[in-house]
ZAMARMAR-348502 format. One record per residue (C-alpha): residue number from 0; residue in one letter; x, y, z. Coordinates in steps of 0.1 Angstrom, whole numbers. Last residue first. Example, Ala and Ser with C-alpha at 12.3 -4.5 7.8 and 13.67 -1.06 7.14 Angstrom:
2
+-----+---+-------+-------+-------+
!   k ! r !     x !     y !     z !
+-----+---+-------+-------+-------+
!   1 ! s !   137 !   -11 !    71 !
!   0 ! a !   123 !   -45 !    78 !
+-----+---+-------+-------+-------+
//
This chain:
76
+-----+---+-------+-------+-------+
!   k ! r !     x !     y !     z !
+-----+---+-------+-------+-------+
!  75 ! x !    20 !   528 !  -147 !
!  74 ! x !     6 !   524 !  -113 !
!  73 ! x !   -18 !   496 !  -127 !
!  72 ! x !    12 !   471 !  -136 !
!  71 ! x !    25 !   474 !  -101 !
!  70 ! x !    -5 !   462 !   -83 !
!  69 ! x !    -8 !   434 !  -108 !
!  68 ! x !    32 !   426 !  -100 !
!  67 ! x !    33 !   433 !   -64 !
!  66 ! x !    -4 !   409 !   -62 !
!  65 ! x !    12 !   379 !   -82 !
!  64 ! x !    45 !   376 !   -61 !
!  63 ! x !    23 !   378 !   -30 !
!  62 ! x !     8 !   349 !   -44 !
!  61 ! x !    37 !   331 !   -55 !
!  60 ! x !    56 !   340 !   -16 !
!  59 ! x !    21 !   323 !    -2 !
!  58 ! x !    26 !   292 !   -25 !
!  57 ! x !    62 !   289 !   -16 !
!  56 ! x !    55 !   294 !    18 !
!  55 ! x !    74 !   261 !    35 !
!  54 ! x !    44 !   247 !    42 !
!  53 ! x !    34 !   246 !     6 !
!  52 ! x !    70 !   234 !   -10 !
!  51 ! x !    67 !   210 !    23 !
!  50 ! x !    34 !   196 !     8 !
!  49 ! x !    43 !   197 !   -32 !
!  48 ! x !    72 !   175 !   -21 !
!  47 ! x !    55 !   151 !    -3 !
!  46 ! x !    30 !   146 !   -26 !
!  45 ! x !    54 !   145 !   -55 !
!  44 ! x !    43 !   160 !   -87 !
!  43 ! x !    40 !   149 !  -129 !
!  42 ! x !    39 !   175 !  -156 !
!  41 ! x !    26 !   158 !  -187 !
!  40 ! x !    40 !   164 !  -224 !
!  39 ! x !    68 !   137 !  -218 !
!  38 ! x !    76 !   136 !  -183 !
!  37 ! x !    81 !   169 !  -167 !
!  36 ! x !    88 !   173 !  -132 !
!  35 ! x !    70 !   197 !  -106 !
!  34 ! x !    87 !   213 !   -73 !
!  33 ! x !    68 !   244 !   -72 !
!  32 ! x !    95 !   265 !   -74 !
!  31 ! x !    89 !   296 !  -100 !
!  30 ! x !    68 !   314 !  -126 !
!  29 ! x !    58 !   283 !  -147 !
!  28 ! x !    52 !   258 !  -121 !
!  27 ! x !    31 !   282 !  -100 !
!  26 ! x !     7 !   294 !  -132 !
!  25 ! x !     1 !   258 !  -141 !
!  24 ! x !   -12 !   252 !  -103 !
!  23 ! x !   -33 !   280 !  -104 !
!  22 ! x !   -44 !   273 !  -142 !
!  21 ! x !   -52 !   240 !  -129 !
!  20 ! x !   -75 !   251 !  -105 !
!  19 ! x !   -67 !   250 !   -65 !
!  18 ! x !   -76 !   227 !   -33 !
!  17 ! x !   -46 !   211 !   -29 !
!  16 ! x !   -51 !   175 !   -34 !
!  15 ! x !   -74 !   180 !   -59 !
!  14 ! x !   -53 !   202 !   -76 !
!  13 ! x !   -20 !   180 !   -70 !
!  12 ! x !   -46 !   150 !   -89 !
!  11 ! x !   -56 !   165 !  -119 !
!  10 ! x !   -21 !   180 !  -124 !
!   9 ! x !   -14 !   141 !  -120 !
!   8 ! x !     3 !   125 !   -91 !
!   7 ! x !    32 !   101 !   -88 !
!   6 ! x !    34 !    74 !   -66 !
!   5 ! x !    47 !    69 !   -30 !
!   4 ! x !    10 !    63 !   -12 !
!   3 ! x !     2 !    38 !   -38 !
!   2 ! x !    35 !    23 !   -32 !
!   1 ! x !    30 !    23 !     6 !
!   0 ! x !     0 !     0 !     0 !
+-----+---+-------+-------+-------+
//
């Protein structure tokens, strides 16, 4: 059963998992850390990994990333 527990999860899957969209998810592979790893056309995620990414803040610190940026695109 550990092997279930060990596998690899779809985007499908991390969202569920998480609680997000896809384009949430899409959006923090593509601007930074969220540990993700490509295989073939599909992006593939570690439970574990995506959990301490989280609980380390790497999902706040995209967020916050998100709101400097919009904020600093309407100043202009």
């Amino acid at each position: 059963m550990a092997e279930l527990q060990d596998r690899w999860l779809s985007v499908d899957e991390i969202c569920q998992h998480l609680g997000v969209s896809s384009d949430t998810v899409y959006r923090w592979i593509d601007r930074s850390e969220m540990p993700a790893h490509k295989m073939g056309r599909k992006w593939k995620f570690k439970r574990e990994q995506v959990d301490a990414w989280v609980e380390a803040g790497g999902a706040a610190a995209n967020e916050a990333r998100e709101r400097d940026t919009d904020t600093e695109g309407r100043d202009g």
